[in-house]
N, C-alpha and C positions, 0 to 999 in steps of 0.2 A: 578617690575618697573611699575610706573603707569605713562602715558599718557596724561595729561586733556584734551592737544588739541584736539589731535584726537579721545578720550575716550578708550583709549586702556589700558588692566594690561597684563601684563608679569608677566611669573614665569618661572626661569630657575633651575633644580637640584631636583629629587628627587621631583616635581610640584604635588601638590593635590588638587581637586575640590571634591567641596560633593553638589548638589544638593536635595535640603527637599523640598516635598509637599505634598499635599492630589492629590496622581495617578501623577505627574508630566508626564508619559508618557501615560497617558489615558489609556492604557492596559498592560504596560509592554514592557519591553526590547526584553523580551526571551518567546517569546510565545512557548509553546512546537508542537511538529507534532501529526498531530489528532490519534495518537495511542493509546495516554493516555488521561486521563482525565486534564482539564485544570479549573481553579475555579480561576477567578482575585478577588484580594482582592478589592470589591469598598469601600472607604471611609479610605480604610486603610494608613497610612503614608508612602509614598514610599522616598526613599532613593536610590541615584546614587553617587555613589564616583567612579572617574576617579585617574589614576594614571599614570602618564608618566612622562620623560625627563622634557619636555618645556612643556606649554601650551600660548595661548593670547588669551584675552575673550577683545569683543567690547560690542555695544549696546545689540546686537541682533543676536550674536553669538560667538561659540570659538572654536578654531582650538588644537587639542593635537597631540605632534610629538614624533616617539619614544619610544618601550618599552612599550608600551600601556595596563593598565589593566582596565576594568570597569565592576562594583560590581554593581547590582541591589539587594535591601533590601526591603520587604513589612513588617514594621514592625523591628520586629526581626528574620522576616525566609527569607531565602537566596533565591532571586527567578532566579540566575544566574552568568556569568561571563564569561567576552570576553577579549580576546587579540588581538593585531593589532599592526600595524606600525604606523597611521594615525588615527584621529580622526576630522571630523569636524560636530557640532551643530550649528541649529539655534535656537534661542528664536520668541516666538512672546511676546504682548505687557505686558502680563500680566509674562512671564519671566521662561514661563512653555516650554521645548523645544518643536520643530513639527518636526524635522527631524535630524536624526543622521544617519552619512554616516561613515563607520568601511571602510580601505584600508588598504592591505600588509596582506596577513598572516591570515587573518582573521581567529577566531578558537570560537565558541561560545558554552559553555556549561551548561548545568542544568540538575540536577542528571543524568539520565541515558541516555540522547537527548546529542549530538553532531550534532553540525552543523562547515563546512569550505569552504572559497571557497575565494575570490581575492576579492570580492569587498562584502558589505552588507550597504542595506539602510531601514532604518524602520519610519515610519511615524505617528509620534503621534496621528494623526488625525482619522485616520482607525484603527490602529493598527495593522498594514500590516510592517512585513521583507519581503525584496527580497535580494538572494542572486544569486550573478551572479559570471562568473572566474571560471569557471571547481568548481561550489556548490556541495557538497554530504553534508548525511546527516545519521544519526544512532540514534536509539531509541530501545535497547536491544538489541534482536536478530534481528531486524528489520536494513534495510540500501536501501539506493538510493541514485541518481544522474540525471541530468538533465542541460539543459544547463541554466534554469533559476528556481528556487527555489521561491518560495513565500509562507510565514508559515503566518497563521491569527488565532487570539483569537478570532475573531468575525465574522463570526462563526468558534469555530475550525478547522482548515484544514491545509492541506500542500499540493500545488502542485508543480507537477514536470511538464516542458516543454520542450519540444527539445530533442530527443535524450534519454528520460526517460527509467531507469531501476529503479529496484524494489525488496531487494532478502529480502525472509521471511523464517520461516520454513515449510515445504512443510505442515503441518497437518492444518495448515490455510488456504489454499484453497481448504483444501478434500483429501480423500485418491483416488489415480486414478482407482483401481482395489480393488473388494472385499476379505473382509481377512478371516477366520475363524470363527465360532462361538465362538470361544476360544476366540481368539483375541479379536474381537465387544465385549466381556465383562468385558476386560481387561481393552480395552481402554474405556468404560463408565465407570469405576472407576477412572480414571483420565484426570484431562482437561489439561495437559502438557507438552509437549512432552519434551525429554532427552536430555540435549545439545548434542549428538552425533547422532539425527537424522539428516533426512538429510532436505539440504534446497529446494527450488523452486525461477528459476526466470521468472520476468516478464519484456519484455522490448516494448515499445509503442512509440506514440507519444509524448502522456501529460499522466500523472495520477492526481488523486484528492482522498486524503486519508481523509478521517473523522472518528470521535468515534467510529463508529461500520457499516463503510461502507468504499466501496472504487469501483472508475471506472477508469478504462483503456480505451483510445479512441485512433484509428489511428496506424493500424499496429500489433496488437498487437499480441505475442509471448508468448508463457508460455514453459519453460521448466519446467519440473515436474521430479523428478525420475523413476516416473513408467508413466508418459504422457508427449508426445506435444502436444501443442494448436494453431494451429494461427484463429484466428479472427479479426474482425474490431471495436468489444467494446466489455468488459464485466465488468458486475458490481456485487461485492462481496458484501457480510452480511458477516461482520465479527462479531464472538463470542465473543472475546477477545485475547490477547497475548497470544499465546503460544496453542489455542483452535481451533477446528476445523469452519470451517468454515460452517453456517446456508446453502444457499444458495448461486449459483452462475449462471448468465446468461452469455451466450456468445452469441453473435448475429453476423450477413453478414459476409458470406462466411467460415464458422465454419468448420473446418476441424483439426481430431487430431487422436492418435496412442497413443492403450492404452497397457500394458504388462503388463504379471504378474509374479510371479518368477518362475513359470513352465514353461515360455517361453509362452503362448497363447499370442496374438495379435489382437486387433480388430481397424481396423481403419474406422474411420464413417466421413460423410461427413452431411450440410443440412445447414440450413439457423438461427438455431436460436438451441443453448443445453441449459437445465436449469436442474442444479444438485442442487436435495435438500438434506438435511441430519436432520434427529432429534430422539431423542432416547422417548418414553415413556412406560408407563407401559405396554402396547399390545404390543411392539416389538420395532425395530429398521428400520426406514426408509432412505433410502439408493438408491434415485434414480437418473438416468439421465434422461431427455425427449428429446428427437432428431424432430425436426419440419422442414417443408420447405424443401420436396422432400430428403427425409433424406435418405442415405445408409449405410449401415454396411454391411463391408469384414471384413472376418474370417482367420487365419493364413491358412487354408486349402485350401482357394482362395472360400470359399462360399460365395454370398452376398443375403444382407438381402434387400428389399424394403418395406418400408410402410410408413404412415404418420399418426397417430406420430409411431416413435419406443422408446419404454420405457425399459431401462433395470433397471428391481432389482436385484441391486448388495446386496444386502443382503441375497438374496433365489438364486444369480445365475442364474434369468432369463430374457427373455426378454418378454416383454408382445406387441403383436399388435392387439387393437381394429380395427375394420374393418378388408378389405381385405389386406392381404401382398402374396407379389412371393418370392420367393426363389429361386435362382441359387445355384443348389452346383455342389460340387467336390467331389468325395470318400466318404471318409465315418463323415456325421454330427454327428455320436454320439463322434468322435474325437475331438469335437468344447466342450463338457464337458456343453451346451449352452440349454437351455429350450426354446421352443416358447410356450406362454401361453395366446393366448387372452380373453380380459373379459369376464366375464362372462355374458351371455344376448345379446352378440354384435354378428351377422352373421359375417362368416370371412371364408375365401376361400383362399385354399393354392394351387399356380403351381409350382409343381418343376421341371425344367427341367436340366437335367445331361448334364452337359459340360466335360466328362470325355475326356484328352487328347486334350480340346482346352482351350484358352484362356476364363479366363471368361469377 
């Protein structure tokens, strides 16, 4: 049904819209979450077909009600596909949309990225989604939630706000305790890990995940299988999907609880950890660095003091350049733990025996 007066069309029954241009939406519909790799087609012919119950298209905009499907095409390859209750577009003058608001049900998918949540709005102009309404979101093994969602193609990213959780497989942010020689060479034959490992979560303020990084701010929590974490930021180097993680900083008030399946325990405290990891031909590096009045207690109740404390989890030891104290309890060769400072560096050890008190 067409309108003149008011410039309105109507379409009731089984209603279809197909939108054609060069980028009509400047960057796409479906931007993916910075997991993966994301490459927009410029110059390529993009294509929007809408599908719903009713639709009504005015000057400068169109509303779709019911049933809602909408197909993004670059080309001839599928770069997506949303459902919804609700749909409304605006145009600007030139007839190329600038904002598309998705209501009810929202469900957005491309290959292995799912996103959902109650309301989604994306902005031609940035190329910026937000998705808001209890938003989560999946990209493989990967998943989160937040109270407000914003995914960008430029630069690729996805952050999570409010309330932000985060669960991946734990080999992505580091193994928390050292394994085997056996093992370290197993797993340097493979960047993988097994769908039946286990996972790790992360729950903060906000996160912001990009191609091959990711920071945590405000709060932040790590349950690990073999670690907790709390801290106030940490920013990962991620490898890739499924791959351990390069490096990781955890910064103010750093405090966490490490185990291994022997049962040993070490819990350390300090102001700043950075765990690096990398394999080359001289060996496998495998370290934590503990900064900022740092301590480490031993399941025996021994603690450690010095600044830095490094442990090589790969040789099982811990190294303290400079001077460190030592508090123990019974017997330290039960801690199965090496003190090894550099070599060249003065370094001066007190140990004083708290046998039968607190330490």
């Amino acid at each position: 049904m067409i309108d003149r007066t008011n410039k309105i069309f109507q379409a009731n029954g089984n209603a279809y819209l197909r939108i054609a241009g060069e980028n009509p939406g400047q960057h796409g519909f479906f931007p993916g979450p910075a997991s993966t790799n994301v490459n927009p087609s410029a110059g390529t012919n993009q294509i929007i077909e809408v599908k719903s119950e009713s639709y009504e298209i005015r000057t400068n905009s169109a509303v779709f009600r019911n049933h809602i499907l909408v197909k993004e095409r670059a080309g001839d390859q599928s770069e997506g596909t949303m459902t919804c209750g609700r749909v409304t577009v605006t145009f600007s003058g030139t007839s190329q949309f600038e904002v598309m608001t998705a209501e009810q049900a929202v469900v957005i998918e491309e290959e292995s990225k799912r996103f959902t949540a109650d309301r989604a709005v994306y902005t031609a102009t940035n190329g910026l989604l937000e998705l808001s309404g209890s938003p989560a979101w999946q990209d493989g093994a990967r998943q989160g939630r937040g109270d407000l969602l914003m995914i960008s193609s430029q630069p690729n990213q996805l952050m999570a706000r409010g309330n932000a959780s985060l669960r991946l497989p734990a080999q992505e942010l580091g193994a928390a305790v050292a394994s085997s020689p056996a093992e370290r060479a197993a797993e340097s034959r493979t960047s993988s890990m097994a769908a039946t490992n286990p996972f790790a979560e992360v729950f903060c303020n906000e996160y912001r995940l990009q191609t091959n990084s990711a920071r945590f701010e405000g709060g932040v929590r790590i349950a690990h299988p073999q670690m907790m974490l709390t801290c106030e930021t940490v920013t990962a180097s991620l490898a890739g999907t499924g791959q351990r993680a390069e490096a990781v900083f955890a910064e103010g008030s750093v405090a966490f609880d490490l185990s291994s399946e022997n049962g040993q325990k070490i819990h350390g405290t300090g102001q700043k950890a950075v765990y690096t990891y990398n394999v080359t031909a001289a060996g496998t590096n495998d370290l934590i660095e503990l900064t900022g009045n740092p301590i480490l207690t031993l399941t025996n109740g021994t603690s450690f003091h010095n600044d830095p404390i490094v442990m090589d989890r790969a040789n099982g030891k811990l190294r303290a350049p400079g001077r460190y104290i030592i508090h123990g309890v019974g017997d330290m060769g039960a801690t199965n733990v090496v003190l090894a400072p550099k070599s060249g560096t003065r370094s001066k050890k007190r140990v004083k025996s708290l046998a039968g008190s607190n330490p």
